[in-house]
C-alpha positions as CSV (number, residue, x, y, z in Angstrom):
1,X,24.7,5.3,-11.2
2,X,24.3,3.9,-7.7
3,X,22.1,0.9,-7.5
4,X,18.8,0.9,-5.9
5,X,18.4,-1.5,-3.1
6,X,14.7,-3.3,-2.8
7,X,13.8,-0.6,0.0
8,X,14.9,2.2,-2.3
9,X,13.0,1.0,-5.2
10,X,10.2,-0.3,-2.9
11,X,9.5,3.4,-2.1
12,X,9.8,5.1,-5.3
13,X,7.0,2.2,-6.7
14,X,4.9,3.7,-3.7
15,X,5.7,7.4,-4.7
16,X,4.7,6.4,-8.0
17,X,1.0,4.6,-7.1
18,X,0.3,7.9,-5.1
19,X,-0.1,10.0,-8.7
20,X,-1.7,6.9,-10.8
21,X,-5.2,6.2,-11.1
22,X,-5.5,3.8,-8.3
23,X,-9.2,2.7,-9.5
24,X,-10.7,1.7,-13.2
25,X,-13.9,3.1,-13.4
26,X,-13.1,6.5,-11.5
27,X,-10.1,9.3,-11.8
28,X,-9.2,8.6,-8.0
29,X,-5.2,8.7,-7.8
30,X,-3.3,7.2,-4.8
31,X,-2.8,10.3,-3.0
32,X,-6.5,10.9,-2.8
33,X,-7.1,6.8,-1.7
34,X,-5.3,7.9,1.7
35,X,-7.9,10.1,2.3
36,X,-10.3,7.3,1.3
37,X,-8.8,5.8,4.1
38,X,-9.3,8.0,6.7
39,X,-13.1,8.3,5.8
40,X,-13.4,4.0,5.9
41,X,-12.1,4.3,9.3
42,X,-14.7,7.0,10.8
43,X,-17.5,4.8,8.8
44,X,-16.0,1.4,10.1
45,X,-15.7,0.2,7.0
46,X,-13.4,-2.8,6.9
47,X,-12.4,-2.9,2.9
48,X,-11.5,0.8,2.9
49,X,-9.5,0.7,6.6
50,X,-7.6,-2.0,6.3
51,X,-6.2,-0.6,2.4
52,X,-5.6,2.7,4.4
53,X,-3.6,0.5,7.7
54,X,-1.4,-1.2,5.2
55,X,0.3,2.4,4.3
56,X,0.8,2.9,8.0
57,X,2.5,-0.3,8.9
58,X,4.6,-0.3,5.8
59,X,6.2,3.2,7.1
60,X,6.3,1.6,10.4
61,X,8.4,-0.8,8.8
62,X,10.6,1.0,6.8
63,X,11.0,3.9,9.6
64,X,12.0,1.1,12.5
65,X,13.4,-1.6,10.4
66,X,16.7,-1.6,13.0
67,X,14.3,-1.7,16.3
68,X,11.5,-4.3,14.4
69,X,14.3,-6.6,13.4
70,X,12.7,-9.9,14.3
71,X,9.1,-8.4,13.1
72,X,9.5,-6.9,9.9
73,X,8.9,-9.9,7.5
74,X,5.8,-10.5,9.5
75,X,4.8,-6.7,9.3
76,X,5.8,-7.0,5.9
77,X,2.9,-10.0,5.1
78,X,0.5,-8.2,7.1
79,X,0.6,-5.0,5.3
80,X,0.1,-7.0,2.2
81,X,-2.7,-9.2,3.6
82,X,-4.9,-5.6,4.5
83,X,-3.9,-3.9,1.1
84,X,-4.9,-7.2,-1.0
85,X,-8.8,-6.4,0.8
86,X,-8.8,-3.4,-2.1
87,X,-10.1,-5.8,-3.9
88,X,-13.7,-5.5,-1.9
89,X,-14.1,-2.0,-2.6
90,X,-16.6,-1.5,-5.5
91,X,-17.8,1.5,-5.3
92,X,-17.0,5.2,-3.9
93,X,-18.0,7.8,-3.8
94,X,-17.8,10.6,-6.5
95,X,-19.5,13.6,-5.1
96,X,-21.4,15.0,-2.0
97,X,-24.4,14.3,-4.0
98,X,-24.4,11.0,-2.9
99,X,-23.3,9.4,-6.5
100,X,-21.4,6.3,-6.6
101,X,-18.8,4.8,-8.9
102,X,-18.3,1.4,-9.5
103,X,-14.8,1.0,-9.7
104,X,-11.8,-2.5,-9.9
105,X,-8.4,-1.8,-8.4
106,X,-6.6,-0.2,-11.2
107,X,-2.6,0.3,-11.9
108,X,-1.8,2.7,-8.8
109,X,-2.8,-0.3,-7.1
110,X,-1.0,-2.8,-8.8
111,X,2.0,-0.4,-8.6
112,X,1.3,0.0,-4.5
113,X,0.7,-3.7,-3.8
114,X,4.2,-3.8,-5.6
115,X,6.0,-1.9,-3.2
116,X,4.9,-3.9,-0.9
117,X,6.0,-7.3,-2.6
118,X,9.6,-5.8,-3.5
119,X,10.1,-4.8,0.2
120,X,9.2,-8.3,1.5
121,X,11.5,-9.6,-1.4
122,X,14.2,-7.6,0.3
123,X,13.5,-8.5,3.9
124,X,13.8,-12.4,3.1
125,X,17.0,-11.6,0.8
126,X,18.4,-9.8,3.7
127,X,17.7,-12.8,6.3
128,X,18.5,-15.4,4.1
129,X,22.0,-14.1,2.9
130,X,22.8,-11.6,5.4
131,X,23.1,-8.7,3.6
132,X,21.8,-5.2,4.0
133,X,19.0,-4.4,1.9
Protein backbone atom coordinates (compact mmCIF):
# COMPACT_ATOMS: atom_id res chain seq x y z
CA UNK A 1 0.00 0.00 0.00
CA UNK A 2 1.28 3.34 -1.07
CA UNK A 3 1.66 5.82 1.73
CA UNK A 4 -0.53 8.79 2.02
CA UNK A 5 1.25 12.02 2.10
CA UNK A 6 -0.24 14.90 4.62
CA UNK A 7 -2.03 16.49 1.44
CA UNK A 8 -3.50 13.10 0.52
CA UNK A 9 -4.78 12.41 3.91
CA UNK A 10 -5.51 16.11 4.47
CA UNK A 11 -8.21 15.70 1.75
CA UNK A 12 -9.73 12.44 2.47
CA UNK A 13 -10.29 13.94 6.44
CA UNK A 14 -12.17 16.76 4.41
CA UNK A 15 -14.13 14.20 2.19
CA UNK A 16 -14.95 12.58 5.28
CA UNK A 17 -16.37 15.98 7.41
CA UNK A 18 -18.57 16.57 4.25
CA UNK A 19 -20.91 13.27 5.27
CA UNK A 20 -20.62 13.77 9.32
CA UNK A 21 -22.82 15.62 11.36
CA UNK A 22 -20.96 18.85 11.38
CA UNK A 23 -23.31 20.28 14.35
CA UNK A 24 -24.52 18.68 17.90
CA UNK A 25 -27.85 19.70 18.31
CA UNK A 26 -28.97 19.39 14.59
CA UNK A 27 -28.63 16.49 11.65
CA UNK A 28 -26.70 19.23 9.37
CA UNK A 29 -23.74 17.20 7.61
CA UNK A 30 -20.71 19.00 5.99
CA UNK A 31 -21.92 18.92 2.61
CA UNK A 32 -25.07 20.86 3.56
CA UNK A 33 -22.69 23.50 5.90
CA UNK A 34 -21.33 24.81 2.34
CA UNK A 35 -24.57 25.75 1.54
CA UNK A 36 -24.81 27.35 4.96
CA UNK A 37 -22.07 29.23 3.63
CA UNK A 38 -23.32 30.64 0.73
CA UNK A 39 -26.53 31.89 2.63
CA UNK A 40 -24.07 33.71 5.62
CA UNK A 41 -22.50 35.51 2.75
CA UNK A 42 -25.83 37.02 1.09
CA UNK A 43 -26.93 37.77 4.95
CA UNK A 44 -23.46 39.25 5.80
CA UNK A 45 -23.07 37.26 8.42
CA UNK A 46 -19.53 37.01 9.60
CA UNK A 47 -19.50 33.49 11.77
CA UNK A 48 -21.22 31.59 8.83
CA UNK A 49 -18.90 33.42 5.86
CA UNK A 50 -15.80 33.14 7.07
CA UNK A 51 -16.45 28.98 7.98
CA UNK A 52 -17.68 28.90 4.23
CA UNK A 53 -14.11 31.16 2.92
CA UNK A 54 -11.94 28.77 4.70
CA UNK A 55 -13.15 25.79 2.20
CA UNK A 56 -12.33 28.16 -0.67
CA UNK A 57 -8.81 29.16 0.29
CA UNK A 58 -7.93 25.66 1.34
CA UNK A 59 -8.68 24.48 -2.50
CA UNK A 60 -6.88 27.50 -3.42
CA UNK A 61 -4.09 26.08 -1.66
CA UNK A 62 -4.02 22.74 -2.53
CA UNK A 63 -5.07 23.53 -6.41
CA UNK A 64 -1.91 26.24 -6.71
CA UNK A 65 0.45 24.95 -4.18
CA UNK A 66 3.42 25.20 -7.05
CA UNK A 67 2.36 28.97 -8.13
CA UNK A 68 1.58 30.02 -4.02
CA UNK A 69 4.91 28.63 -3.03
CA UNK A 70 6.00 31.40 -0.64
CA UNK A 71 2.14 31.82 0.51
CA UNK A 72 0.79 28.61 1.32
CA UNK A 73 1.72 28.29 5.10
CA UNK A 74 0.22 31.65 5.52
CA UNK A 75 -2.95 30.64 3.47
CA UNK A 76 -2.76 27.62 5.35
CA UNK A 77 -3.14 29.65 9.03
CA UNK A 78 -5.66 31.77 7.56
CA UNK A 79 -8.00 29.18 6.38
CA UNK A 80 -7.81 27.87 9.90
CA UNK A 81 -8.11 31.22 11.67
CA UNK A 82 -11.89 31.80 9.56
CA UNK A 83 -12.95 28.03 10.13
CA UNK A 84 -12.05 28.15 14.03
CA UNK A 85 -15.05 31.36 13.93
CA UNK A 86 -17.53 27.99 13.69
CA UNK A 87 -17.38 28.27 16.99
CA UNK A 88 -19.83 31.59 16.97
CA UNK A 89 -22.50 29.86 15.19
CA UNK A 90 -25.30 28.82 17.65
CA UNK A 91 -28.06 28.54 15.98
CA UNK A 92 -29.45 27.72 12.32
CA UNK A 93 -31.95 27.36 10.88
CA UNK A 94 -34.06 24.17 10.54
CA UNK A 95 -36.94 24.96 8.34
CA UNK A 96 -38.63 27.84 6.23
CA UNK A 97 -40.83 28.20 9.20
CA UNK A 98 -38.49 30.23 10.76
CA UNK A 99 -37.40 27.53 13.64
CA UNK A 100 -34.00 27.66 14.98
CA UNK A 101 -31.68 25.05 16.40
CA UNK A 102 -29.21 25.68 18.86
CA UNK A 103 -26.39 23.76 17.79
CA UNK A 104 -22.00 23.34 19.13
CA UNK A 105 -19.58 22.41 16.37
CA UNK A 106 -19.88 18.68 16.25
CA UNK A 107 -17.35 15.89 14.83
CA UNK A 108 -17.57 16.86 10.94
CA UNK A 109 -16.15 19.86 12.28
CA UNK A 110 -13.58 18.51 14.32
CA UNK A 111 -12.79 16.15 11.30
CA UNK A 112 -12.70 19.57 8.85
CA UNK A 113 -10.67 21.75 11.11
CA UNK A 114 -8.39 18.57 10.95
CA UNK A 115 -7.73 18.64 7.42
CA UNK A 116 -6.84 21.77 7.80
CA UNK A 117 -4.11 21.22 10.68
CA UNK A 118 -2.58 18.02 8.80
CA UNK A 119 -2.16 20.18 5.64
CA UNK A 120 -0.29 22.94 7.51
CA UNK A 121 1.59 20.05 9.34
CA UNK A 122 2.73 19.09 5.83
CA UNK A 123 3.54 22.55 4.50
CA UNK A 124 6.00 23.28 7.47
CA UNK A 125 7.48 19.52 7.09
CA UNK A 126 7.94 20.29 3.51
CA UNK A 127 9.91 23.79 4.23
CA UNK A 128 11.66 22.61 7.00
CA UNK A 129 13.19 19.45 5.46
CA UNK A 130 12.77 19.92 1.91
CA UNK A 131 10.76 17.30 0.92
CA UNK A 132 7.58 16.99 -1.15
CA UNK A 133 4.63 16.58 0.71
Amino acid sequence: MKNLTFKHTSMLLYAIALVLPIFFGAGVIGIFGLVFGLIGMFEFDIYIFLPWLANILYFLNLIFEKKINKLKIPISILTIIFGLFTFGISRIPLDEGGAYANVKPGIGFGIWILSFLILLVGQLKNKTLGNKV
